[in-house]
N, C-alpha and C positions, 0 to 999 in steps of 0.2 A: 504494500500500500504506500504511494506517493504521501510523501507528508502535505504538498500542492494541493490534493486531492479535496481534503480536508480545510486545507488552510483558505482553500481559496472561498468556500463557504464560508468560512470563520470571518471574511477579510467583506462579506453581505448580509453581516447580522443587523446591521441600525437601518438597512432594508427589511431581510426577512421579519423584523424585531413591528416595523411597523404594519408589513403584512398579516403577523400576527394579531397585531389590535384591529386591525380590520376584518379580520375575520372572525375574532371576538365580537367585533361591534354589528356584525352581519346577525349571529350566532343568538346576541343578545336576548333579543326580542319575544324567542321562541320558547314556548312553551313545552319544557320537554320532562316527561317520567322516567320509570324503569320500563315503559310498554306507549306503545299509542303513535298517533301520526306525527307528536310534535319531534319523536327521536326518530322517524323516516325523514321528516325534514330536514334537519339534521343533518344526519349522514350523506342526503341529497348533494348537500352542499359541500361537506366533506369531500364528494366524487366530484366534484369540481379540481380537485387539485390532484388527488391521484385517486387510481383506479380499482375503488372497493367492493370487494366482495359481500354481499348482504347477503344474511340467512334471519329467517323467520321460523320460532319454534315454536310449535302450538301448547295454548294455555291448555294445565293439567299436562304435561311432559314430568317425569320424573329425573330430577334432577338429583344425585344422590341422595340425603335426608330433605330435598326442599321439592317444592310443584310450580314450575309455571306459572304464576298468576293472571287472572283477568286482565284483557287488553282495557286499559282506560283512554278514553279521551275526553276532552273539554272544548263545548263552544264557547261560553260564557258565564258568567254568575254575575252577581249584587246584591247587595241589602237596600233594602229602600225604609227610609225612615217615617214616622208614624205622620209626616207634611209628603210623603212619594218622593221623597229627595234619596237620589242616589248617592248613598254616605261610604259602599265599598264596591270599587268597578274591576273587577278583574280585568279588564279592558286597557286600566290605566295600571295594572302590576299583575302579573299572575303569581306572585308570592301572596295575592290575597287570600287565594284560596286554601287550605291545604290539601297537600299532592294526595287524590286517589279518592278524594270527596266524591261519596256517591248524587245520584239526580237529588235534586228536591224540588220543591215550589208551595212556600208556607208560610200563611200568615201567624205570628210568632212574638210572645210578648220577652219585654227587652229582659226579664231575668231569667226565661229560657237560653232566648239568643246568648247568653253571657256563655252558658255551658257551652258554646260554640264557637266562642272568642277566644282570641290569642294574641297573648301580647307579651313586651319586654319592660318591667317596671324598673328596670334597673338601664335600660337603655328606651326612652320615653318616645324615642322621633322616629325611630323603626320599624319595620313591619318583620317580623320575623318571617322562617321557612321551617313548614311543619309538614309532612307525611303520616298517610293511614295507610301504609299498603297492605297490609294483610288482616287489618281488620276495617271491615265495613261502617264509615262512619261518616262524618260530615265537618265543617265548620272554616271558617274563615281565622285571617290572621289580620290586624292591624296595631297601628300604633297606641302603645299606653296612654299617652294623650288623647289620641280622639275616642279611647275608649271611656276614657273619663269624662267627656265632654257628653255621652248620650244620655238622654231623656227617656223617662219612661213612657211607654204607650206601645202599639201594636206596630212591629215592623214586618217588613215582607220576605224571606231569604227565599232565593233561588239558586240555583245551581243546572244550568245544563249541560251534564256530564253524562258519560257510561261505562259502564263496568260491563264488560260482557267479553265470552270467550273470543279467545285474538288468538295475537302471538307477541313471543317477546322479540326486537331485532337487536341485531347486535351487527358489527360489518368488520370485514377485516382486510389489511392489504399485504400479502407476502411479496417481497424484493431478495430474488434469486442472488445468491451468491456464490464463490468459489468452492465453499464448502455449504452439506446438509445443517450441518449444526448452527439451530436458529437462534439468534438472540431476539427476544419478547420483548416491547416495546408497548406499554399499555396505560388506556387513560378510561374515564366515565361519560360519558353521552346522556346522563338520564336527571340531570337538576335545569331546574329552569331559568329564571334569569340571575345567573349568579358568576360572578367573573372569575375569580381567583380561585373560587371554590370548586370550581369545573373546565368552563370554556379557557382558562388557561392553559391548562392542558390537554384540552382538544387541537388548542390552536397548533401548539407548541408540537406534537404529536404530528401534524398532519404536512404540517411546512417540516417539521426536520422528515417525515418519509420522502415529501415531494422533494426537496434538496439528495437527499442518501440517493435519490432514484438515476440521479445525472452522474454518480460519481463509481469507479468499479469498487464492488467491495468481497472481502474473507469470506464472511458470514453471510449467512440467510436473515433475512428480517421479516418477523412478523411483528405489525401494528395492528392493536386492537383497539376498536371502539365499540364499549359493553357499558349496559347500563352495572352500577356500582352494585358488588355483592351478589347477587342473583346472576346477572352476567358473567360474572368469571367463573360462579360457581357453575352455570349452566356452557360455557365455552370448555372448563374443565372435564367436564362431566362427558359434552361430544365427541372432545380432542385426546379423551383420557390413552389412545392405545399410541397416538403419537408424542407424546409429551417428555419420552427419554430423547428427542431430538432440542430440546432446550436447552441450553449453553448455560444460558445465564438472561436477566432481567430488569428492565428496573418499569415502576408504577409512575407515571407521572402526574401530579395536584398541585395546586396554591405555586407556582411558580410566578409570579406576575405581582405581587405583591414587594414592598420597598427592604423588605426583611433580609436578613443573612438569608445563606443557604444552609440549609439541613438534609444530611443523609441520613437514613433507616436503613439500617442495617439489613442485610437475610437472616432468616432463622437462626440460618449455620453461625453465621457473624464472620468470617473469616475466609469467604470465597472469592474467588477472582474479583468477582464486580465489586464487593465489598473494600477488596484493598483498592485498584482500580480506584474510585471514588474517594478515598481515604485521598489516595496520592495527588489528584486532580485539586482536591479541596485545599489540602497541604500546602500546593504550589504555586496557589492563584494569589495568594499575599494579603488575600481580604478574609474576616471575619468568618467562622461559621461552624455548624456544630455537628458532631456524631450522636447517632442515637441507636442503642442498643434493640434490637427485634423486642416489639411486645405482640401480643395476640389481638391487636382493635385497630383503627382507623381504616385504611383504603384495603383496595383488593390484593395488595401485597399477605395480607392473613389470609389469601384465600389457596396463592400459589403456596406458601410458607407453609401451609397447614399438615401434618404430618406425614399424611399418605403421597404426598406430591415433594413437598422440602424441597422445592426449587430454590436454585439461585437468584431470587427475587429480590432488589431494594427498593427504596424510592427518593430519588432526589427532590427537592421541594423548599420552598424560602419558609417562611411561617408557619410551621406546623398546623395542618389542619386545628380546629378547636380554639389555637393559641393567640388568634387576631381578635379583635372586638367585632368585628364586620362579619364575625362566619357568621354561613347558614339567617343573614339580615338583608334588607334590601341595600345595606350601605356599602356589600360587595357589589359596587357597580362598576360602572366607563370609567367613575372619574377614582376609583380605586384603584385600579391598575395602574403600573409607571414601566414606562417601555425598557426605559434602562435593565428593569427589573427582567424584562422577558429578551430582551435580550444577551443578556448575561448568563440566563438560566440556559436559553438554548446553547451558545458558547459552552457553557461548563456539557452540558448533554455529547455535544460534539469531540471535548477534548477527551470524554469518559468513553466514547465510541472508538475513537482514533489510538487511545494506549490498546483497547479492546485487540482491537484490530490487528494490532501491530506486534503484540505481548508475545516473540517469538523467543525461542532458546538456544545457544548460540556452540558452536563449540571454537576454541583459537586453535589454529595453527602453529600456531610459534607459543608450546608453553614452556619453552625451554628457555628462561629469563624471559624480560620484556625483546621486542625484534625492535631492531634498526628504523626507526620511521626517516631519519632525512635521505635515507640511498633509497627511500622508496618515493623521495618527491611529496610525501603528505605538507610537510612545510610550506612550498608554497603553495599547494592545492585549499591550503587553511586561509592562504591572505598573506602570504609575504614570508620573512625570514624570520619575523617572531609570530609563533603561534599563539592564538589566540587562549589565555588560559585556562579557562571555563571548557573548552574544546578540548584542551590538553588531558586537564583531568578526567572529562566523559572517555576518552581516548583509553587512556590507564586504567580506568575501573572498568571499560568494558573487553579490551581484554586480558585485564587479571582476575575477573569472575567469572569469563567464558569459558567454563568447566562442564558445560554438559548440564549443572547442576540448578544455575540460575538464570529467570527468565530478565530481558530486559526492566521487565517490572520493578521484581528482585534489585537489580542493579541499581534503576533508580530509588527505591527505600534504602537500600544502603551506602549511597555517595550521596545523598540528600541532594540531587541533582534531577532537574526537571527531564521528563521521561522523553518529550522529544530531541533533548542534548544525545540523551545516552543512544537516540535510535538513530541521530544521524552521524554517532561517531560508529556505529556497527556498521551503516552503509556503508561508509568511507573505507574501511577495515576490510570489511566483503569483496570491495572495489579492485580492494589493492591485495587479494587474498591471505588476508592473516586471518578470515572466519571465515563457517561455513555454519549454516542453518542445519541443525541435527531435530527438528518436530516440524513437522508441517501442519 
């Protein structure tokens, strides 16, 4: 793998970075579940940039311990107040509703309506984001304020929704590579108008496959776009006899947000992709944190979960949970910061490209260090004094090309950035004092 390859992607992120808010801002509007037409729409749009595969699996499918559920969709809803004042418009938020709200149409006095209400009294200007998917039920979400502002008397709620047997979709795009062995690349499709929370990683997801798609790569790549939890568990579930073809992983979320970066570990804690990102984060000179595997947040607990123990992490700025804005309407346009998404994509990229390149080396010459100036490296480096950053990638890689360690390796122990140490291997190869012993 050209390190150009890469780089020269790298060298179109404050473009691809803004393409991503535009397709965020595309993305926005739509009302999307774990099931229904707003995640067809969706993905619609998705297939605009590259070329996904859709499957649809019918509700009541048995998915390990879990079933399919009812296809939902939504026209519209609102509450009309005891004057016929539309006081909540789905129209004007679909975080009014909450997700999976069955039909209704009821005149309804205001201290039932309350059982029906949702709010954040600790955050008063908000509308929060609520879900009923597996149990049948109804109600709306708005702000603690306006909820304290209502009157008593006869209000109207409606809800034109439906619950009825579907299918779940989910879409995917495989990008053929040198070798079988896929690296999984996967995000959530099924929240509604929520930026950081979701469509970040739609975004992020769909522009780094369209980018990967132009450039030649190792590995096979599979992206997936699944509604959260049910989704991986039901792509799991179909994919189960091919799934010793996965490499390695990572989940992507909340990337777009102004936060540090944070890694989640896999299960394992200690696999490729795991150091890989360790190193990548290490290197970049900015802030950010490691997090040890737990069993909760995204669909990383799903691959992780024992019977599978994939090599799955998740890269991500603010921990799902850890913002004020999650799962509220104040994850919006103006919460995102491009910087943020594109940096995240940059770090995605650089964690793909060690990926890629993480080869094992054996020297030639381990018989003392060899001769570099009757081999001309000097000035193939830039002149008669060698650059010394270069010198020492040079040294360490090959007085650890033993057969034993990979360039990875090399780079964790000369605390030396992993594309130094891969282009003093090239240079080395060049001039035959190495030879690649794993393919």
């Amino acid at each position: 793998m050209e390190t150009s390859d890469f780089s020269t992607i790298i060298s179109k992120a404050s473009l691809i970075g803004k393409e991503m808010y535009q397709l965020i801002e595309e993305l926005y509007p739509i009302c999307r579940s774990i099931t229904g037409n707003g995640v067809r729409e969706t993905h619609r749009i998705i297939g605009k940039h590259v070329p996904i595969k859709t499957h649809e699996i019918p509700t009541g499918t048995n998915v390990f311990d879990w079933t399919v559920p009812k296809e939902w969709n939504i026209q519209d809803a609102y509450v009309l107040d005891p004057k016929g004042n539309k006081i909540i418009d789905f129209k004007k938020s679909n975080l009014h509703v909450v997700n999976y709200s069955i039909p209704i149409n009821t005149k309804i006095s205001l201290k039932e309506l309350k059982k029906h209400l949702h709010s954040l009294p600790e955050q008063p200007t908000v509308i929060p984001y609520l879900t009923t998917y597996y149990n049948e039920d109804w109600g709306f979400c708005i702000s603690n304020d306006q909820l304290l502002k209502l009157e008593d008397g006869e209000y109207t709620a409606v809800i034109n929704s439906s619950l009825e047997h579907g299918n779940l979709t989910y879409s995917e795009y495989y990008l053929k590579g040198e070798k079988e062995d896929e690296i999984l690349i996967t995000c959530y499709t099924c929240h509604p108008s929520l930026c950081n929370d979701n469509l970040s990683g739609v975004s992020l997801v769909t522009l780094l496959a369209e980018y990967l798609s132009k450039i030649p790569l190792e590995y096979s790549y599979r992206f997936l776009f699944i509604p959260e939890t049910i989704g991986a568990i039901t792509w799991l579930c179909v994919n189960e006899k091919n799934i010793s073809r996965i490499k390695c992983g990572l989940v992507v979320t909340c990337v777009g947000d102004s936060g540090d970066l944070t890694y989640k570990k896999s299960r394992q804690g200690n696999t490729e992709i795991d150091i890989i990102a360790t190193n990548v984060l290490r290197n970049s000179g900015d802030d950010y944190a490691l997090l040890d595997f737990f069993p909760s947040g995204s669909d990383e607990r799903q691959f992780c979960s024992p019977g599978f123990n994939l090599a799955v992490g998740s890269l991500m700025r603010t921990m799902y949970g850890n913002f004020k804005e999650y799962h509220t309407s104040a994850d919006n346009l103006q919460f995102m910061n491009m910087k943020s998404l594109e940096d995240s994509l940059i770090k995605y990229l650089e964690i793909l490209f060690v990926l890629e390149n993480n080869k094992t080396y054996l020297t030639l010459n381990p018989k003392c260090e060899p001769q570099l100036g009757k081999r001309g490296l000097y000035q193939t480096l830039g002149g008669q004094k060698i650059n010394d950053t270069t010198k020492q990638a040079i040294q360490w890689v090959l007085n650890l090309s033993d057969g034993n360690n990979s360039l990875l390796d090399i780079s964790n122990k000369s605390n030396l950035e992993f594309h130094l140490i891969k282009d003093a291997a090239d240079i080395l190869i060049k001039n035959n004092l190495l030879k690649n012993i794993i393919n």
